[in-house]
N, C-alpha and C positions, 0 to 999 in steps of 0.2 A: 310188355316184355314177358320174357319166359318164365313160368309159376314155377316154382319148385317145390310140388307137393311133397309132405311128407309122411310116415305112416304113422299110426299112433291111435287115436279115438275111432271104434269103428261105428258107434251107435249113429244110424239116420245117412250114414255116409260120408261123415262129417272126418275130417283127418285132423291132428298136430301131433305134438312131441312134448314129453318131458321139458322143464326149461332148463337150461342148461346158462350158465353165462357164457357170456361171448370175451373173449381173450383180444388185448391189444395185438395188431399187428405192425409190433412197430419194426420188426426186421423187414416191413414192407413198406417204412416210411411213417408209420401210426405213430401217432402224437398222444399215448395215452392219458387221460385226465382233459386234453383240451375241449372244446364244446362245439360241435358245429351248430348250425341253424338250426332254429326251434322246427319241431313239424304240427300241427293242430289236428286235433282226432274231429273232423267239421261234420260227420255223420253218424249215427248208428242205427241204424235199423228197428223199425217198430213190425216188422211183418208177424201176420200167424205163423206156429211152427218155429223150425229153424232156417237159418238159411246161411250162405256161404258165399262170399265171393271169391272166384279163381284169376282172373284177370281185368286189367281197366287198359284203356286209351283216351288219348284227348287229341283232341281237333284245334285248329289251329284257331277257331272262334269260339273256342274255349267252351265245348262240349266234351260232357265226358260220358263215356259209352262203358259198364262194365258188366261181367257176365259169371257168373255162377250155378248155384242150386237152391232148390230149399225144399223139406219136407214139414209138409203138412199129413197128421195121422197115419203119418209110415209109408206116405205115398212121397215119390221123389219126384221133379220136374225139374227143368232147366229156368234159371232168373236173369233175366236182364232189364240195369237200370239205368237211366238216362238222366243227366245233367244237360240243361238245356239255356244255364248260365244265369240263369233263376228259380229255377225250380225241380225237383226230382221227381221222377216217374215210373214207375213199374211197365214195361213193353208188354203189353196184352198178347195170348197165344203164344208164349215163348215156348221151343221147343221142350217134348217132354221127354228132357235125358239130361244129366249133368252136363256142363258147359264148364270147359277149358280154354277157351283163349278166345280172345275178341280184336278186330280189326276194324276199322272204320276210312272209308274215304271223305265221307260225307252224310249227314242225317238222314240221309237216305240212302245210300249203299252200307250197309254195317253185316258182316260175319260175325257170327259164332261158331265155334266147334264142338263136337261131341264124337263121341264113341262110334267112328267109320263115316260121322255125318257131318256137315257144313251147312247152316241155314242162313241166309239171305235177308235182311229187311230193307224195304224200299219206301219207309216212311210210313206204308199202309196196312203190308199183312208181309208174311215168312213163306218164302221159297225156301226147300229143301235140297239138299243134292247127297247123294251117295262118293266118299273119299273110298269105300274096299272095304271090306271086314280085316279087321284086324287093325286099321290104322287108327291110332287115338294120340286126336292132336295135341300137344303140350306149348305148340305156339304156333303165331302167325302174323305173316306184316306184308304190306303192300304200296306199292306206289301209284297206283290208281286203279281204275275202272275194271281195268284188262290186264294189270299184274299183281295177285294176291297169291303168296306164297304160303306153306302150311308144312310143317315138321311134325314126324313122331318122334320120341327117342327113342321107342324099340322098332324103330325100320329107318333100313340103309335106302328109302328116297324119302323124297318130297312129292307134295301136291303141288299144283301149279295151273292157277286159274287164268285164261287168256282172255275172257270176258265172256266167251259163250259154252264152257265146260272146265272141269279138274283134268288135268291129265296129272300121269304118275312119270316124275322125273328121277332117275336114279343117282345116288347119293355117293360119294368114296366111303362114306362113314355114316353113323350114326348122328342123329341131329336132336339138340332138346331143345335149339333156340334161332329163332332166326330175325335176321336185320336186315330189311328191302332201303339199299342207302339212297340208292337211286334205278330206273328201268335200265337192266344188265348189269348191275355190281351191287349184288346180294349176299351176305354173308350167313354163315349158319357154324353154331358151335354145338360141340358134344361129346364123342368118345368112337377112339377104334379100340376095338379091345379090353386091354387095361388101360388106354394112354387116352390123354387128351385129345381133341380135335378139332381143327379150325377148317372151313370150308369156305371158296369163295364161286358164286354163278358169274360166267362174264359175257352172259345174254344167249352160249349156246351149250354151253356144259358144266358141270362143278368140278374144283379141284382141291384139292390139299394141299394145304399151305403150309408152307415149308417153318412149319414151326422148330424153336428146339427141345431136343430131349429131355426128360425133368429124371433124376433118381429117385425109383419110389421107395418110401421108409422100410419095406414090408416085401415078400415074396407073392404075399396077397394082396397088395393093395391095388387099388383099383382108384384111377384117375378121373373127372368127368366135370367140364365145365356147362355151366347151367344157363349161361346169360350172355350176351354178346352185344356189341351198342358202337356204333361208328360214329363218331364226332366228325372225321373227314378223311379224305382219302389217306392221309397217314396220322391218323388217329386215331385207331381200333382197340378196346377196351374186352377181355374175355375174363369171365370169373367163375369159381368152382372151388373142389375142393377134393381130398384124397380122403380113402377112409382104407383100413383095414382092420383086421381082427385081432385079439391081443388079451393078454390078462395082465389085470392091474397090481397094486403093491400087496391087494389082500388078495390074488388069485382068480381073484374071477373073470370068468370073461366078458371082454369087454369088446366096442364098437371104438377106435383110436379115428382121429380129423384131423387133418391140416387142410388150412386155404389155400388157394390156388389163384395167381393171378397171370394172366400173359396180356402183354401189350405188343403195338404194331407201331413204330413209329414214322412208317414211311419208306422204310431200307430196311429193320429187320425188325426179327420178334426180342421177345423178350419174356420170358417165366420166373414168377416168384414162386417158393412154397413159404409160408406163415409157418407161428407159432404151433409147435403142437398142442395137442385137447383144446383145437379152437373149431367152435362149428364151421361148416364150409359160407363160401360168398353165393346168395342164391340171386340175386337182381343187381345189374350194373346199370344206368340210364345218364345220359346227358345230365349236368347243370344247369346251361344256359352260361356260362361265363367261362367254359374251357377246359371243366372240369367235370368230374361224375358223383353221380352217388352209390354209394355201395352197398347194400344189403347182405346181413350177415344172421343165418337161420332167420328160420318162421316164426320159430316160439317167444314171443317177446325179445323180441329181435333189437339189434345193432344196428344204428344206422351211419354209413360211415359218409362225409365228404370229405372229396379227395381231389386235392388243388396243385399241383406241383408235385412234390414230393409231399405234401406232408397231409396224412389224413387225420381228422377228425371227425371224434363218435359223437353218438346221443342215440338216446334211449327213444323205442315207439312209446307214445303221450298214449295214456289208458286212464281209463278212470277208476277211481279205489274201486279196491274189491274185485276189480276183472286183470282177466289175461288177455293178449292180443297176438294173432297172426297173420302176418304181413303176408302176401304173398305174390304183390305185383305193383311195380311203381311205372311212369309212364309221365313224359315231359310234354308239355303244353307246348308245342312246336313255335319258334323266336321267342321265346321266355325264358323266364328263370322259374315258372311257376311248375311243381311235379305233383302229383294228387300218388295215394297208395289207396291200394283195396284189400281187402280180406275178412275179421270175422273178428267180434270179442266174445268174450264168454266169463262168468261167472267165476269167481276162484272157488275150488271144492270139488264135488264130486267128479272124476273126468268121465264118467257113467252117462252122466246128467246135463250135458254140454249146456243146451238154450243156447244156442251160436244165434248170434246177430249180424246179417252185414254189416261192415264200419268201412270208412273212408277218413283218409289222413292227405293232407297239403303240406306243402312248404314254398315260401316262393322267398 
């Protein structure tokens, strides 16, 4: 699912944020204080350097494919690591650029993206392909061989692979996330404008869905949903969140949040706005039982599930002394099993990162 990086730590390339707590949303339903399922930190990383993960997927035989960065002596390269349902692997020759978003049909068909580029592995070595300059993926999903989809948020199309090239398909909007439910009914969420935006492909064009209007708190604010996740044909899940600018009760200025929630139930939409000063919702992903999980900021993050109406939180599992950034979860297809990826680091100097890939489950 779609990463929602954020800015903040620039040393090595490495990004997070200030931590901020995460605010109940229970005018969304949130069950403040209750506890949902435990999640387990089942990895972290021993590599040289730093390194980072931006995205994971899992496969339906319970591989898990994830893709990042890491700098070793100031030199940057792209990381991808393989779950193979017993053992973890480093992908030899990974392309040498950060890596944003990962796709997989099979351990032998697996994308990555980068900065204009999309590489290829086929179990052996990496094919490369040129997306354009300028376009830098933020996500990507497929439903097999000959239909793998690819979103920027700062460009009004898509890529779209038919099995023997990218072609450049043009967007109503802006796109940060997209969801291949099935071949011909592809969704993709993100922003026109200031406003939210929902998109649906139905096998020969995209359109705008006829979402409803949200008020925003602000003349500036700015609307923008990050994640998108289709449970079934009326069961569409979008999350994000509003920010705009503002000074606080001592004056200063400041960055204001609210959450951002729309659903699809079949017949219509539906939009919540959260609490305010709560970070935005950056990953929405299946449960496996009906329900989703929610992700709320990067920075030692919130992890919501969400059953009916009622959600409940819990905190990302880190070990004393470190911080952790979530920043893509991803469900184990007929399960209830989810894996997350992203990076822990050190509490202290944020100069001085030492980022480590880490990986979290819940099942």
């Amino acid at each position: 699912m779609r990463t929602a990086f954020v800015s903040g730590l620039t040393a090595l390339g490495l990004a997070c944020m200030p931590a901020v707590a995460a605010s109940g949303v229970t005018d969304q339903g949130g069950q403040a204080g209750e506890t949902a399922p435990a999640w387990r930190l089942t990895r972290v990383n021993t590599l040289p350097g730093d390194d980072v993960l931006d995205d994971v997927t899992v496969l339906g035989n319970g591989s898990v494919w994830a893709a990042g960065h890491r700098a070793v002596n100031g030199r940057l390269r792209g990381l991808v690591e393989w779950f193979d349902g017993t053992a973890w692997k480093v992908i030899p020759g990974s392309p040498p650029y950060e890596l944003k978003a990962v796709t997989a049909g099979s351990n032998r068909d697996v994308w990555v993206f980068g900065p204009g580029k999309a590489s290829r592995w086929n179990g052996r070595a990496w094919a490369t392909s040129s997306l354009g300059s300028g376009f830098s993926t933020t996500d990507a999903d497929g439903t097999g061989a000959k239909d793998v989809w690819a979103v920027a948020e700062s460009s009004a199309s898509a890529r779209h692979w038919n099995g023997s090239s990218w072609k450049s398909v043009r967007l109503p909007a802006h796109a940060a996330a997209v969801d291949a439910y099935r071949a011909g009914d592809v969704w993709a969420a993100g922003t026109k404008g200031s406003r939210p935006a929902i998109m649906r492909w139905n096998g020969k064009a995209w359109a705008l869905a006829p979402t409803p209007s949200i008020t925003l708190p602000a003349p500036d604010a700015a609307a923008v949903l990050n994640d998108i996740a289709v449970l079934g044909p009326g069961n569409v899940w979008a999350v994000g969140g509003v920010s705009w600018e503002g000074a606080n009760d001592e004056g200063d200025d400041v960055t204001f949040s609210r959450t951002l929630v729309m659903r699809w139930n079949g017949r219509s939409w539906s939009a919540s706005l959260g609490a305010a000063n709560a970070q935005p919702y950056t990953e929405v992903e299946p449960d496996g039982r009906g329900g989703v999980w929610v992700v709320q900021g990067n920075w030692n993050p919130t992890l919501w599930r969400v059953t009916g109406s009622t959600w409940r939180s819990t905190p990302i599992p880190r070990k004393a002394g470190t911080d952790a950034a979530l920043f893509s979860i991803a469900r184990r297809p007929g399960t209830t099993t989810v894996w997350g990826a992203g990076f822990t680091v050190p509490q202290g100097d944020p100069d001085d990162p030492s980022a480590n890939g880490a990986f979290w489950r819940t099942n």
